[in-house]
C-alpha positions as CSV (number, residue, x, y, z in Angstrom):
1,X,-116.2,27.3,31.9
2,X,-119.5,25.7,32.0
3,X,-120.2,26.8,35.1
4,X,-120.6,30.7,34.2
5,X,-122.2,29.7,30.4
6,X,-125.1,28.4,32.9
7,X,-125.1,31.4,35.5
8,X,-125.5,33.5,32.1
9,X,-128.2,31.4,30.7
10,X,-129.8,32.4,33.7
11,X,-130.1,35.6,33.0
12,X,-131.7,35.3,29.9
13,X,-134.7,34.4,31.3
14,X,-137.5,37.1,30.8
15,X,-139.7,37.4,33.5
16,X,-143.0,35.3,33.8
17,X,-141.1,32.6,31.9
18,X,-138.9,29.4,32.9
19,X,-136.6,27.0,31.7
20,X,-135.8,23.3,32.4
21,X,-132.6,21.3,33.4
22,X,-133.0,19.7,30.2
23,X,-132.8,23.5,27.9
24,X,-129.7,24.7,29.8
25,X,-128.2,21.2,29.1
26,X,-129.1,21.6,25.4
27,X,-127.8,25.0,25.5
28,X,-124.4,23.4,26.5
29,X,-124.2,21.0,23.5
30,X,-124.8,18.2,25.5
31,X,-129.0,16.9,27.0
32,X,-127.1,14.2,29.6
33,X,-125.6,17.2,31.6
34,X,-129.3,18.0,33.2
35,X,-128.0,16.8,36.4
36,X,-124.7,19.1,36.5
37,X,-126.6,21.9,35.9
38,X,-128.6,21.2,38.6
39,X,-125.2,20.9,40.9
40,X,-124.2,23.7,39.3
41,X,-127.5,25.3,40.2
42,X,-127.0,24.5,43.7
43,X,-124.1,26.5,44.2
44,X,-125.4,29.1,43.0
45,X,-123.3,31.9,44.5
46,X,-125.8,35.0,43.8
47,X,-129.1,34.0,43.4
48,X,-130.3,37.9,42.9
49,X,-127.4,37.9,40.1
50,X,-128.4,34.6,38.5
51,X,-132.0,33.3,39.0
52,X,-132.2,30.1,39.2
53,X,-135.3,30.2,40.9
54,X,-136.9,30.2,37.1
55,X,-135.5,26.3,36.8
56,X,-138.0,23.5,37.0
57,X,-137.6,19.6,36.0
58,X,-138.7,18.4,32.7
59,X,-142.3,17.9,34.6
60,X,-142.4,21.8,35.2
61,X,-142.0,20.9,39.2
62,X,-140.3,22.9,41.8
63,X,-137.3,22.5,42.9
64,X,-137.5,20.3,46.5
65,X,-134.4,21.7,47.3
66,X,-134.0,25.0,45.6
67,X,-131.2,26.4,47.4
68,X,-132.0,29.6,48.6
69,X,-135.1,28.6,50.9
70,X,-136.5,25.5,49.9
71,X,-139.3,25.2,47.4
72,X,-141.7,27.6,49.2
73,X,-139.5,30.3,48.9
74,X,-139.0,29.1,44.9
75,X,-143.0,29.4,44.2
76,X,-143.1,32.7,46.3
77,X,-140.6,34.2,43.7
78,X,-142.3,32.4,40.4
79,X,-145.6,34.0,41.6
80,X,-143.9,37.4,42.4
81,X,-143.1,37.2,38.7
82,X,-146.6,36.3,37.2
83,X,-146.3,32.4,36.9
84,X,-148.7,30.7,38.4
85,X,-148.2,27.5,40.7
86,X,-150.3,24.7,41.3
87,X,-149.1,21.7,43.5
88,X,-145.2,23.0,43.6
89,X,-145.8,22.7,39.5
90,X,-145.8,25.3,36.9
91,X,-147.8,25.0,33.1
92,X,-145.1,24.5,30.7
93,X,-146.9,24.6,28.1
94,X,-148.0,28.6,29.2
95,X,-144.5,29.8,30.7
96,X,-141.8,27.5,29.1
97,X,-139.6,29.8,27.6
């Protein structure tokens, strides 16, 4: 199901890194499915479980409507893990994983 292959991808993710819509597509076999992963994303149903607060656009930008708060709640938990945020946009170049 491609559903859980993303929620596992997630937590791959080592901390102070992130991944875009675009990787976990690849990941799937398939770079066109960036937007159903982030639908998939959206519904989310344990976001302690699988992070998907580590997910930015291709652009390293947040999330506008990161699911579980909004976008300031996504650049509160990218900064709790050491990535820094400028503008609601992370370096990807630095923390691209």
């Amino acid at each position: 199901m491609i559903k859980q292959r993303v929620y596992d991808f997630l937590r791959t993710i080592p901390k102070g890194k992130v991944v875009t819509y675009g990787q976990i597509a690849e990941f799937l076999g398939n770079k066109q499915l960036a937007r159903v992963v982030g639908n998939i994303l959206h519904n989310n149903p344990d976001e302690y479980k699988y992070p998907c607060y580590k997910v930015v656009d291709s652009k390293g930008n947040l999330s506008k409507h990161f699911a579980f708060g909004g976008i300031e709640k996504q650049k509160e938990k990218l900064e709790k893990d050491g990535i820094k945020v400028s503008n609601y946009k992370v370096d990807l170049s630095r923390y691209k994983m």
